[in-house]
C-alpha positions as CSV (number, residue, x, y, z in Angstrom):
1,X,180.2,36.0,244.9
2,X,183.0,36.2,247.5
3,X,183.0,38.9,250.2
4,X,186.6,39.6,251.0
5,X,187.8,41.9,254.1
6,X,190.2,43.5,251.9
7,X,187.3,46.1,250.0
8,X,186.7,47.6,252.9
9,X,188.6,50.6,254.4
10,X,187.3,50.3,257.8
11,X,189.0,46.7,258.5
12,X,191.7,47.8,258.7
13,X,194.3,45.1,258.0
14,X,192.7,42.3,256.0
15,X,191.9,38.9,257.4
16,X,190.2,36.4,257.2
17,X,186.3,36.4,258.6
18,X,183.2,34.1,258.4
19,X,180.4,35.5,256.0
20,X,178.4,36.4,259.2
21,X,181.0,38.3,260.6
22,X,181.9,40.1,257.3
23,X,178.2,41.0,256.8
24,X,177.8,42.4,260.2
25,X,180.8,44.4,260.7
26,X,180.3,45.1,256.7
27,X,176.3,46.5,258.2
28,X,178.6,48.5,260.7
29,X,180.6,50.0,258.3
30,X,178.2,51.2,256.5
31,X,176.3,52.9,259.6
32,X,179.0,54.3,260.5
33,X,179.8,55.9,257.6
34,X,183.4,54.7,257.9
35,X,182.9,52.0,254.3
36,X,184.2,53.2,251.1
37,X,182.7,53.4,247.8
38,X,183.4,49.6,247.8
39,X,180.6,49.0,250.4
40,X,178.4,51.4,248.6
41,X,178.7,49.3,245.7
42,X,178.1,46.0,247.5
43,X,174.9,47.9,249.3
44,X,173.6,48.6,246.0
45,X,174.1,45.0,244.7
46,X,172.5,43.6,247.9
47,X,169.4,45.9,247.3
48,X,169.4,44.3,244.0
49,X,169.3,41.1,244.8
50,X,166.5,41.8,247.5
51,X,164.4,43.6,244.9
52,X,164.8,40.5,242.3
53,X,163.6,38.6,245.2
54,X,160.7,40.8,245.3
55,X,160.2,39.9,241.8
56,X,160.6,36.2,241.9
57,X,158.2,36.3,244.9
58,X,155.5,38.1,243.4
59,X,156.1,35.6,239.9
60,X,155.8,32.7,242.4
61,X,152.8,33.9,243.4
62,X,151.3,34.7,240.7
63,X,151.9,31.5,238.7
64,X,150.3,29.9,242.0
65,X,147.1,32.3,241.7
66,X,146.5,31.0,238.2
67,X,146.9,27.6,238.3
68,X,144.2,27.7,241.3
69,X,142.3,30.0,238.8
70,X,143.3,27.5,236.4
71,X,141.7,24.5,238.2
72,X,138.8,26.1,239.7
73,X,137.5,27.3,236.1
74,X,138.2,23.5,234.8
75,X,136.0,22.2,238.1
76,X,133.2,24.8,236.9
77,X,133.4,23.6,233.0
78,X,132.9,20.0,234.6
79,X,130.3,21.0,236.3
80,X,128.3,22.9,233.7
81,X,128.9,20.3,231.3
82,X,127.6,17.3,233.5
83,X,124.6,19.6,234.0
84,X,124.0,20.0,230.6
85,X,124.3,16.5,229.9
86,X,121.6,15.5,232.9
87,X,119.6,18.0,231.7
88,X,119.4,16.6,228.1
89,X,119.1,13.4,229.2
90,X,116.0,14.2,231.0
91,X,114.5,16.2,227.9
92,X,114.9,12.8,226.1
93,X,113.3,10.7,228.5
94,X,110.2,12.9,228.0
95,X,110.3,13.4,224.9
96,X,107.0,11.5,224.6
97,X,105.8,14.1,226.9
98,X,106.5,17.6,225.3
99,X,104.2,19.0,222.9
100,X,104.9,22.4,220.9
């Protein structure tokens, strides 16, 4: 999206500024109370944007915490299973052993 100077009342005339100059004297605007309803609008999209960050975050770090879940639990099946499989072997090697 492209910021222009233009949307904002409290420029003045319009020129031309870098994106960190328009956000900060945008910011000042805006604290001043001097912006329009254009800057309203544009503080509304920006909070947007920040809480769909929020969102993407928290999905990020979700889909992290279950693919850790996700291997940890396939570790544990390993485990039991190699256990089970030691255990039955030794149940077989005395087999002459056991009586019921």
């Amino acid at each position: 999206m492209k910021i222009s100077a233009d949307r904002f009342r409290c420029f003045g005339t319009p020129s031309r500024f870098g994106t960190l100059e328009l956000k900060s004297r945008m910011h000042e605007c805006v604290q001043n109370g001097e912006a329009g309803i254009e800057a309203a609008d544009t503080r509304k999209r920006a909070e947007g944007r920040r809480m769909m960050e929020k969102v993407y975050r928290t999905m990020r770090n979700t889909g992290a915490a279950n693919i850790a879940v996700g291997i940890i639990m396939i570790v544990a099946g390993l485990g039991a299973g190699i256990v089970a499989i030691v255990s039955g072997a030794v149940l077989l090697k005395r087999k002459a052993e056991l009586t019921f």
